[in-house]
TIZAFI-385486 format. One record per residue (C-alpha): residue number from 1; x, y, z negated. Coordinates in steps of 0.1 Angstrom, whole numbers, plus 5000, padded with zeros to 4 digits. Each point is the difference from the previous one (the first is absolute). Layout:
<tilums>
TILUM;NUM;X;Y;Z
...
</tilums>
This chain:
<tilums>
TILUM;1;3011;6568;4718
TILUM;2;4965;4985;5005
TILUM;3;4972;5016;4974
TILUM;4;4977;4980;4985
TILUM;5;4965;5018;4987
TILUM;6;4990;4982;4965
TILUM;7;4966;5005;4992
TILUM;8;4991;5001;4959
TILUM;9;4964;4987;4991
TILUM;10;4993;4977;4968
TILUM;11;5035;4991;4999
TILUM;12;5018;5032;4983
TILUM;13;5033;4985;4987
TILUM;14;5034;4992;5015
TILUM;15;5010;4970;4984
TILUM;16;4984;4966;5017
TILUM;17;4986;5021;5024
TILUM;18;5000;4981;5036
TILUM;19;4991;5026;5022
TILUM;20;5027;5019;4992
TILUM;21;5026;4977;4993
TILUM;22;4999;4992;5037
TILUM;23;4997;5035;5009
TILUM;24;5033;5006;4980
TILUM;25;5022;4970;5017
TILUM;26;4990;5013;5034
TILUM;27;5000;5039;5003
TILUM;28;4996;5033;4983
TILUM;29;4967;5006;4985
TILUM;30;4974;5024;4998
TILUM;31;4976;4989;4965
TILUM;32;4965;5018;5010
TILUM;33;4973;4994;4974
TILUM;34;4965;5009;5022
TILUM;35;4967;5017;4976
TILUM;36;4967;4990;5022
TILUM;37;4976;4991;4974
TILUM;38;4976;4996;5027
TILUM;39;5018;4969;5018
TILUM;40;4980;4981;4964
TILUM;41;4969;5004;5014
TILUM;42;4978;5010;4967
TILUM;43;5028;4981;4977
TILUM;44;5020;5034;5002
TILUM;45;5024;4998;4970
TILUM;46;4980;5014;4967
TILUM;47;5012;5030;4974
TILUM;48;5021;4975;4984
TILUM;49;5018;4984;5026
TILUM;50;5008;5033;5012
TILUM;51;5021;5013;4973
TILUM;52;5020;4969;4998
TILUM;53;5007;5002;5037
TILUM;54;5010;5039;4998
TILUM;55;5025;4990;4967
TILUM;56;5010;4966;5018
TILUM;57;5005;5019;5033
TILUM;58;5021;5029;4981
TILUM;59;5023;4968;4982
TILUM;60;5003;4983;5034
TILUM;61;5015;5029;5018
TILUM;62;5026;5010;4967
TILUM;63;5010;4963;5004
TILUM;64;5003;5003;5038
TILUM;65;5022;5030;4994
TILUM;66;5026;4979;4980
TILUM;67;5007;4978;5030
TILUM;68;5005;5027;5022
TILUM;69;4963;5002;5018
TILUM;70;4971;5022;4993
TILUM;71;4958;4990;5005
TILUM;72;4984;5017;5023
TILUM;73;4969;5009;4995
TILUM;74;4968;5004;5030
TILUM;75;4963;5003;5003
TILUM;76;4976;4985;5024
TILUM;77;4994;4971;5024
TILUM;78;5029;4973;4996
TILUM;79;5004;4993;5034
TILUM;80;5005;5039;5011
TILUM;81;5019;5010;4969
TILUM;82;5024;4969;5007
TILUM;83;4999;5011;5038
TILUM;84;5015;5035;4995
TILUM;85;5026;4985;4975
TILUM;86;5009;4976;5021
TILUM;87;5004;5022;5026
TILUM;88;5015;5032;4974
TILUM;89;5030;4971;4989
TILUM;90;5003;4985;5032
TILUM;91;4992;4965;4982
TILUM;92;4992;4967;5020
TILUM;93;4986;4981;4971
TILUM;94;4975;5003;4972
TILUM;95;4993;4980;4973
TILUM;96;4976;4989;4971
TILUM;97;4991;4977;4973
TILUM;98;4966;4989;5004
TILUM;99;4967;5005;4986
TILUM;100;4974;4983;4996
TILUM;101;4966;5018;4996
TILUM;102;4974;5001;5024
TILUM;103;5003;5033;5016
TILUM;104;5036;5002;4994
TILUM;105;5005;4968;5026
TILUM;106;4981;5017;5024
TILUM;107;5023;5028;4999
TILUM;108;5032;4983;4997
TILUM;109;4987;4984;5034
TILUM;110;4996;5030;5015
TILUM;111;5030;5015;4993
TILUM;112;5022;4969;5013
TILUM;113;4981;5001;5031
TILUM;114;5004;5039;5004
TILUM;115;5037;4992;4993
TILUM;116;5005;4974;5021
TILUM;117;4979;5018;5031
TILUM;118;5027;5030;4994
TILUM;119;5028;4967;5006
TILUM;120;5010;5007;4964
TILUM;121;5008;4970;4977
TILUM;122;4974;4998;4970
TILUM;123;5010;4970;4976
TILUM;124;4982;4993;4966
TILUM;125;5013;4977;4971
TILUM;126;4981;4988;4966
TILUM;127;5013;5018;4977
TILUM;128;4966;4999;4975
TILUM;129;4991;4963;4996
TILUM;130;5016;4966;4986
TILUM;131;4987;4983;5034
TILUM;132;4979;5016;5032
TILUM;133;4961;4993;4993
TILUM;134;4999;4979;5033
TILUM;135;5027;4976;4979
TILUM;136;4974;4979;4981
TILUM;137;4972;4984;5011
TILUM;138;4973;4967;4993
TILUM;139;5006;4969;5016
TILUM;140;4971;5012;5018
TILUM;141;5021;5030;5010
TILUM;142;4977;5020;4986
TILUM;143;5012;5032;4975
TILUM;144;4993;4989;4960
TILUM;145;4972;5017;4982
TILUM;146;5012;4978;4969
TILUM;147;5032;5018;4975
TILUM;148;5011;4962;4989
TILUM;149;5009;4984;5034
TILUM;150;5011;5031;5011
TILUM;151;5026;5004;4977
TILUM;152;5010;4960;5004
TILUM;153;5005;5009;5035
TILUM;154;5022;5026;4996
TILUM;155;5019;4988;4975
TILUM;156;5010;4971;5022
TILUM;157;5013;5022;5027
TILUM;158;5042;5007;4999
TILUM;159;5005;5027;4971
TILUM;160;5001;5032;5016
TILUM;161;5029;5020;5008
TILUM;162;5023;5013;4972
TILUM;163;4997;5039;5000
TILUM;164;5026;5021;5022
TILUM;165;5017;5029;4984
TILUM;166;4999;5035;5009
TILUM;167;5020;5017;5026
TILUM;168;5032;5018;4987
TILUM;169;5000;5022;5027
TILUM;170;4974;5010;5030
TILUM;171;5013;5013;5030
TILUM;172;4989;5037;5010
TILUM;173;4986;5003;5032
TILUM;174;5015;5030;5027
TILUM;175;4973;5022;4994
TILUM;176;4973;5003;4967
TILUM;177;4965;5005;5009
TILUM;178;4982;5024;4979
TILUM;179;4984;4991;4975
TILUM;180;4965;5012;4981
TILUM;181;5001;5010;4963
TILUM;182;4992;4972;4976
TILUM;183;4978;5031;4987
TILUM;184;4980;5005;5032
TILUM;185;4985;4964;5001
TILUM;186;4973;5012;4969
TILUM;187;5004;4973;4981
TILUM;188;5002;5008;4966
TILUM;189;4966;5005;4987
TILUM;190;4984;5038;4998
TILUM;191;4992;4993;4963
TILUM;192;5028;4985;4979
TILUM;193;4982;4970;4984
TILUM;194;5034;4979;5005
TILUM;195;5017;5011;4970
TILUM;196;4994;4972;4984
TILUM;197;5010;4976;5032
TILUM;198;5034;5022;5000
TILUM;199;5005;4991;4961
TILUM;200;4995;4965;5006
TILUM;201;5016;4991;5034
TILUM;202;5033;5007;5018
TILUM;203;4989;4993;5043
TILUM;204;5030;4993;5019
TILUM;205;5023;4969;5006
TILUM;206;5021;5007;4969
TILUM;207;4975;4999;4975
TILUM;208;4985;4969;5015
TILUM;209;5033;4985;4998
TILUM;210;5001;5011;4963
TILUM;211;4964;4989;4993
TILUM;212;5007;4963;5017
TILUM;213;5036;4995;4974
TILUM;214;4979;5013;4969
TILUM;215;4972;4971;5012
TILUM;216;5028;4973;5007
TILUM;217;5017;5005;4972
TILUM;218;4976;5001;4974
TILUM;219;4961;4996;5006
TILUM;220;4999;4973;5026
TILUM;221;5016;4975;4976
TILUM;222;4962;5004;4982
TILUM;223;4979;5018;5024
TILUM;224;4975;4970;5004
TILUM;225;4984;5003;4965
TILUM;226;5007;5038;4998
TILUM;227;4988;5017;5034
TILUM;228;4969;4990;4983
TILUM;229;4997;5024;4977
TILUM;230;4994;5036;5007
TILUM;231;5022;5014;4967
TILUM;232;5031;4982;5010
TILUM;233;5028;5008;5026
TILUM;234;4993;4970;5016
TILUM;235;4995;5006;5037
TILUM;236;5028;5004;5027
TILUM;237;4989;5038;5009
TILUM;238;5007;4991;5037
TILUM;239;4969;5003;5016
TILUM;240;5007;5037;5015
TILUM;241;5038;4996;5008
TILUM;242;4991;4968;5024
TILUM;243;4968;5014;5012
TILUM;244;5026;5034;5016
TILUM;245;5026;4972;5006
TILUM;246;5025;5016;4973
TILUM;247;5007;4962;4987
TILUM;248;4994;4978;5026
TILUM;249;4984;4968;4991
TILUM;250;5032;4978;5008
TILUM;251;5015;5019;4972
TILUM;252;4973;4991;4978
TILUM;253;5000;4964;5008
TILUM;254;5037;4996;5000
TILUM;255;5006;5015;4969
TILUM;256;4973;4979;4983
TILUM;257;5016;4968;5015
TILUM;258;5035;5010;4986
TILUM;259;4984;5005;4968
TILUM;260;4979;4966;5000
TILUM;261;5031;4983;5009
TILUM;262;5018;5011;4968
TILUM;263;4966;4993;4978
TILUM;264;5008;4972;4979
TILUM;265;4963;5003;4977
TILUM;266;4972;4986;5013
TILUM;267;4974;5029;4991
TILUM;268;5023;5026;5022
TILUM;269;5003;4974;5026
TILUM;270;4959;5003;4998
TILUM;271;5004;5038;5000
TILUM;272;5024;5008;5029
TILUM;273;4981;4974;5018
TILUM;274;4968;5018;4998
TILUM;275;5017;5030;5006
TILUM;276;5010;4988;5034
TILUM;277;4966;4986;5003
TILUM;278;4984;5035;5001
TILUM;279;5031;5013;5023
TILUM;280;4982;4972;5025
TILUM;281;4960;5013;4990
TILUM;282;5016;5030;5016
TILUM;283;5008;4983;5032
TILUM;284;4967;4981;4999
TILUM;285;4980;5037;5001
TILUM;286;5022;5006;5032
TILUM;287;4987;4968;5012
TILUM;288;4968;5008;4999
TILUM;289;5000;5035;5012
TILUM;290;5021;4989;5032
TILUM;291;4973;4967;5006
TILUM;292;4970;5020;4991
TILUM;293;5006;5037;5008
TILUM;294;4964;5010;4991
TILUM;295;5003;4991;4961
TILUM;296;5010;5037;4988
TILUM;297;4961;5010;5016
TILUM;298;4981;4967;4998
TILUM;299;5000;4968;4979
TILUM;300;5018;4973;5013
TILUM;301;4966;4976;4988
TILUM;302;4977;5018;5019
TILUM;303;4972;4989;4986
TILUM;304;5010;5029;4971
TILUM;305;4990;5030;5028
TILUM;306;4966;4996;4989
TILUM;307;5010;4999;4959
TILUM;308;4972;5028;4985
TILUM;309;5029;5021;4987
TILUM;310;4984;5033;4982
TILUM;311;4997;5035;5024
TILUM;312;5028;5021;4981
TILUM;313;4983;5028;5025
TILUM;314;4972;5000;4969
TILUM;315;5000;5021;4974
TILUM;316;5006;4966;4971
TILUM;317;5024;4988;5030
TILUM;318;5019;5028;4996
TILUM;319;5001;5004;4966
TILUM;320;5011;4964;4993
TILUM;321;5033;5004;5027
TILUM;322;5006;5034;4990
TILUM;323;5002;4985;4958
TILUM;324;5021;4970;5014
TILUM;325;5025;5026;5014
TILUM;326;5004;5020;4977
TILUM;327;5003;4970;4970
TILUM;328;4968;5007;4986
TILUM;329;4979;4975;5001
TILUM;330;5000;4992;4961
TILUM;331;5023;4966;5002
TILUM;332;5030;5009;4988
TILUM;333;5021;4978;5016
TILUM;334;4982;5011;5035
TILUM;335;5008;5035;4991
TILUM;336;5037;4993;4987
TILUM;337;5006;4984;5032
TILUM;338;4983;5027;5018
TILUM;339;5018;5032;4984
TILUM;340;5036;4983;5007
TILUM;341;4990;4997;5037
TILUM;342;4990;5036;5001
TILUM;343;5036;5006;4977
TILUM;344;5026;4981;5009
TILUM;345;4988;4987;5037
TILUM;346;5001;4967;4991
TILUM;347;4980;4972;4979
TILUM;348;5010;4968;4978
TILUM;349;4992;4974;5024
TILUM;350;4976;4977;4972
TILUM;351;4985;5033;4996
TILUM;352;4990;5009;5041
TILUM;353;4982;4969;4998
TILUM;354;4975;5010;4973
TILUM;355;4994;5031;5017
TILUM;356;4992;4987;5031
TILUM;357;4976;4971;4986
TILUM;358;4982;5026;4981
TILUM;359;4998;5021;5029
TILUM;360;4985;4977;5023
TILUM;361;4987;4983;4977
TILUM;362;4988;5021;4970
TILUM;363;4990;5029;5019
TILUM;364;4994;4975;5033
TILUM;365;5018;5029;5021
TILUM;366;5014;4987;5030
TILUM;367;5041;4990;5002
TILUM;368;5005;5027;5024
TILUM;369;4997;5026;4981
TILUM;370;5023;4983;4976
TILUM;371;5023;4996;5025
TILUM;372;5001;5035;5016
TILUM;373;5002;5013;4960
TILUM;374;5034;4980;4998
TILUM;375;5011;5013;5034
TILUM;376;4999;5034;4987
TILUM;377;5016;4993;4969
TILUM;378;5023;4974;4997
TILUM;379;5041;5008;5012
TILUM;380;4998;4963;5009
TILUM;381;4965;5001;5023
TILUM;382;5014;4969;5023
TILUM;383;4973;4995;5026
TILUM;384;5006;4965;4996
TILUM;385;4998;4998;4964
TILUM;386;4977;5019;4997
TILUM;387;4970;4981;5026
TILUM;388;5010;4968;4984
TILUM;389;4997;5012;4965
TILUM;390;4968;5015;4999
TILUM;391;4986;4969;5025
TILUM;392;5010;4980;4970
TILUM;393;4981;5022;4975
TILUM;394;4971;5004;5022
TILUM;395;4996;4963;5005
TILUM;396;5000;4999;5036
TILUM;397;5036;5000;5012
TILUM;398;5028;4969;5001
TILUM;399;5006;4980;4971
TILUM;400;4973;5022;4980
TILUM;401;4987;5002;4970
TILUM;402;4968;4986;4998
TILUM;403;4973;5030;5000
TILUM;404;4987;4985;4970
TILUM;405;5028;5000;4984
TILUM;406;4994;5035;4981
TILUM;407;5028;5010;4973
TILUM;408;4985;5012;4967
TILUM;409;5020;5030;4992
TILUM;410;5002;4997;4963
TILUM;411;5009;4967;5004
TILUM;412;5029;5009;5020
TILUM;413;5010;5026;4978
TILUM;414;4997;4981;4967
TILUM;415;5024;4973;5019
TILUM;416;5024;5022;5020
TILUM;417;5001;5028;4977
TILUM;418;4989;4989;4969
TILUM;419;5013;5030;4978
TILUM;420;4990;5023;5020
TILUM;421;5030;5020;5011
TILUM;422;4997;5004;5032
TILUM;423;4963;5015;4999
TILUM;424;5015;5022;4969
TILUM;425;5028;5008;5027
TILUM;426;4975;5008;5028
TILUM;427;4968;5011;4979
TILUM;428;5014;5021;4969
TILUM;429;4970;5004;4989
TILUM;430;4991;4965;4991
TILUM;431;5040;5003;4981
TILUM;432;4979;5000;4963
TILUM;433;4971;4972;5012
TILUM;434;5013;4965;4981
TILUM;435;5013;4972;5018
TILUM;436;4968;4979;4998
TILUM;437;4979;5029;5013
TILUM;438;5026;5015;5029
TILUM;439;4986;4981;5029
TILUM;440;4961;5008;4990
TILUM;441;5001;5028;4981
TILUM;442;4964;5000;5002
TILUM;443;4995;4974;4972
TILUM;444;5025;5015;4981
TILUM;445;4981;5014;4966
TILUM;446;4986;5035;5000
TILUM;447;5023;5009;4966
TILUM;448;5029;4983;5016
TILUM;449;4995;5020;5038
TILUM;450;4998;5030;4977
TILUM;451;5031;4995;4979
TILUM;452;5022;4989;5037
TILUM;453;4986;5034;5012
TILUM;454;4978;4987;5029
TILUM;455;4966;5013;5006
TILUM;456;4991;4974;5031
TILUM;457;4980;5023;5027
TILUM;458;5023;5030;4990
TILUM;459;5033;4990;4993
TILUM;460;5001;4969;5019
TILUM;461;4969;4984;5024
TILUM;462;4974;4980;4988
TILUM;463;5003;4962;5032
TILUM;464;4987;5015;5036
TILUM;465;4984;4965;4996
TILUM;466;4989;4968;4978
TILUM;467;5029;4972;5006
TILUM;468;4974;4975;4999
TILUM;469;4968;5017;5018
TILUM;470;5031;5012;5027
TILUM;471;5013;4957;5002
TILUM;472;4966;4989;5005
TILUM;473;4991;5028;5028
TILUM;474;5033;4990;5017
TILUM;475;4993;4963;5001
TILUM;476;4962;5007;5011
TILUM;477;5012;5023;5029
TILUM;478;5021;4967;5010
TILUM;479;4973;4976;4998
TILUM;480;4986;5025;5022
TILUM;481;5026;4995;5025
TILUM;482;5009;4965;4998
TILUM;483;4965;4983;4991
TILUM;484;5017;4987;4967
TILUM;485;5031;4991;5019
TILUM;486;5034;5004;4979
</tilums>
C-alpha cells in the first residue's frame, strides 16, 4: 500500500481538512505535526499561542486515535524531519495545507523543492482561506489596500466549496515512526499564568465545533448590535479555533449562509450578514500580508517610519508600556480590557480598539509594541490579524483609521458599557464607584470615592496621562509628520 506523510500546521482538525482527505483516498498515512518555532523568523508563536497548541495538539491526536491513526510528533528543520519520515514509512508523497505568512512561504518552498530534488511528491491544498490571496485583484491588477471593494470582489466570486467531512477511518501505514512526547516540545509555560485561559477555552476541533453551534444558534441572529458591547456574550469566540485551523473558515461561512437563508427578520438578516462580513475582514488581513509581506515590521504607508513614536527604552517610556500591560493606566475601561488579556487570553473586540488608540495614541508608543504584546498574549495571535489590526489603529495601514481619529475612553465606556460591568468585572475595585463616576473615577466626589472604597493612587491609579493634553500632543506629533496633512 502506498504511504502518504500528512503534515499538521495551522490546520489541526479532521473534518474539512483537504490535505488529508486526499491523503486518506489515496494511501495509508502517517499525521506528523513538526515544532520549529524558528522557521517564523522573530514571529515565533507567543506564551499564549503555545498552550493552546500543546492542548489542541493533545485533542488532535485523542481524535486521531478514534479513526485508527495516531500524530506523530518531531522537532527540527521541516525538510529533514519530513526526509527521515519519508524515508522511516517508506512514503512517496507528502502533503500540506498552506500558509500564508512571510517566513512560513519561504519555508514551505524549501521544503517542496527539498522534496521534490529527493523525486518525492510534495502537494499542498488551501485548507485556511475562503479564496487564495492571488484570487482578487484591481482592474489595474494591482492587490486592494481598500476593505469595501475588496469584499465586493470576493463576494462576486462562486461561493466556496461546502465543507468535507472527516475521515471515518485512516489507513495505518506498515511501519509507525517514533514519535517525540507532546511533553518534550516545552510548550506549556514554566509559570502557570494560563489557569484562567484553561477555565475559559476548550483548544481542539471539538470545542470549536461546539463554540461555532452555540454562535449559530443563538448570538449571530443579534451579534451586529451586541459584539458591541464588552458585558454581553455577543461575539462568535472563534478567533483562536480558525487561527490553529480547529474550524476552518468554510465551516464558518457555510454555516452562516444556512442560517441567513432560514432568517426571515430583517435585523438578523443585518446581523448574520455582518457576521459574514468580518469572516471576509479575516481574508482581507491575509490579503495584505501575502501582497505586502513587510506589514508585520513596517507600515504599509511609509511615510509613518518616521512617526516620533516615544523611546519606551526611557525610564517615562517604560513606565507608560509597562502600566498599559499590566491594566494600570487609570482608565478603567483600558485596564478592564487589559487584565482580561492577561486572564483569559483574549479581548472584546470594541474593547482592543480602545486599547490600541490609547496606546499609540495616548501614550504615542509605537504599534509594534502593541502588536508584539498581543503576540504574547492572545490564543488567537493571527499574524494576519494581527498587522492589519494594529495598522488600522496606528493609522498607517489599509483602510485605516485616520491618525486623528483618537477614541476618548470614557466616551467609549459611557456608550459601550454604560453601567459599568465589565470594568466592575475586570477592575473590582472600581465595583462600589457609581455608574456616572465608573469611567473617570477621578471626578467622582472625595465623600463618594470614600464610601465606594477607592483611594485613587492607592487602591486604583490616578490617569498615566491628561485625555486632552495626551489628544492634542498626538495630533501635534502628526502635523509634525504630515505638514497639516490629514
Amino acid at each position: 500500500m502506498k504511504t502518504t506523510i500528512h503534515w499538521f500546521r495551522n490546520d489541526l482538525r479532521l473534518a474539512d481538512n483537504p490535505a488529508l482527505m486526499h491523503a486518506a483516498e489515496r494511501s495509508a498515512v502517517v499525521p506528523v505535526f513538526i515544532w520549529n518555532p524558528g522557521e517564523h523568523a522573530h514571529w515565533s508563536p507567543g506564551g499564549a499561542s503555545r498552550w493552546w497548541l500543546h492542548q489542541s495538539l493533545m485533542a488532535l491526536n485523542e481524535s486521531l486515535e478514534q479513526i485508527g491513526s495516531r500524530l506523530i510528533l518531531r522537532q527540527g528543520d521541516p525538510l529533514d524531519v519530513l526526509q527521515e519520515l519519508v524515508n522511516t514509512a517508506k512514503a512517496d508523497t507528502v502533503v500540506w495545507n498552506r500558509r500564508y505568512e512571510p517566513a512560513l512561504i519561504g519555508s514551505d518552498t524549501a521544503a517542496k523543492q527539498g522534496l521534490a530534488e529527493a523525486g518525492i511528491a510534495a502537494k499542498s491544498f488551501n485548507g485556511a482561506l475562503l479564496f487564495e490571496p492571488w484570487e482578487a485583484q484591481t482592474k489595474q491588477g494591482r492587490p486592494y489596500q481598500v476593505y469595501s471593494p475588496f469584499r465586493r470582489f470576493v463576494e462576486a466570486l462562486p461561493e466556496p466549496d461546502r465543507p468535507t467531512p472527516a475521515p471515518k477511518q485512516l489507513a495505518a501505514p506498515s511501519k509507525w515512526p517514533k514519535s517525540d512526547r507532546l511533553d518534550g516540545l516545552g510548550l506549556m509555560p514554566s509559570i502557570a499564568w494560563y489557569t484562567g485561559m484553561a477555565g475559559a477555552w476548550r483548544p481542539g476541533e471539538q470545542g470549536g465545533a461546539k463554540r461555532l453551534k452555540a454562535f449559530i444558534n443563538g448570538p449571530i441572529d443579534t451579534y451586529k448590535e451586541d459584539r458591541e458591547f464588552p458585558a454581553k456574550p455577543g461575539n462568535s469566540m472563534l478567533s483562536p479555533h480558525l487561527h490553529h485551523g480547529e474550524t476552518s473558515p468554510r465551516q464558518a461561512y457555510h454555516a452562516a449562509a444556512k442560517r441567513l437563508k432560514a432568517a426571515t427578520d430583517k435585523d438578523q438578516k443585518k446581523s448574520i450578514n455582518h457576521f459574514i462580513s468580518e469572516v471576509l475582514w479575516r481574508e482581507f488581513g491575509y490579503h495584505l500580508l501575502y501582497h505586502f509581506p513587510q506589514t508585520p515590521d513596517r507600515p504599509l504607508r511609509e511615510k509613518y517610519d518616521a512617526f516620533p513614536w516615544i523611546d519606551t527604552s526611557t525610564k517615562d517610556g517604560h513606565a507608560a508600556l509597562a502600566a498599559w500591560k499590566k491594566g494600570r493606566t487609570g482608565y478603567p475601561i483600558v485596564d478592564a480590557g487589559m487584565r482580561e488579556l492577561w486572564h483569559t487570553g483574549w479581548m472584546h473586540n470594541r474593547v482592543r480598539m480602545i486599547v490600541a488608540s490609547f496606546l499609540v495614541k495616548h501614550l504615542l508608543i509605537s504599534w509594534h509594541e502593541g502588536a508584539k504584546w498581543f503576540w504574547d498574549t492572545l490564543v488567537d495571535a493571527d499574524l494576519a490579524s494581527n498587522t492589519l489590526g494594529w495598522q488600522w489603529a496606528g493609522g498607517c495601514g489599509a483602510d485605516a483609521a485616520p491618525y486623528f481619529r483618537i477614541f476618548n475612553p470614557m466616551t467609549q465606556g459611557e456608550k459601550f458599557d454604560a453601567e459599568g460591568e465589565y470594568v466592575r468585572k475586570w477592575c473590582p475595585e472600581l465595583k462600589g464607584v457609581p455608574n456616572k463616576y465608573i469611567h473617570k473615577p477621578w471626578e467622582c466626589p472625595p465623600m463618594e470615592l470614600t464610601a465606594a472604597g477607592v483611594t485613587l493612587g492607592e487602591d486604583y491609579p490616578e490617569p498615566i496621562v491628561d485625555h486632552k493634553e495626551a489628544r492634542e500632543r498626538a495630533l501635534a506629533a502628526l502635523s509634525e509628520l504630515t505638514d497639516g496633512e490629514s
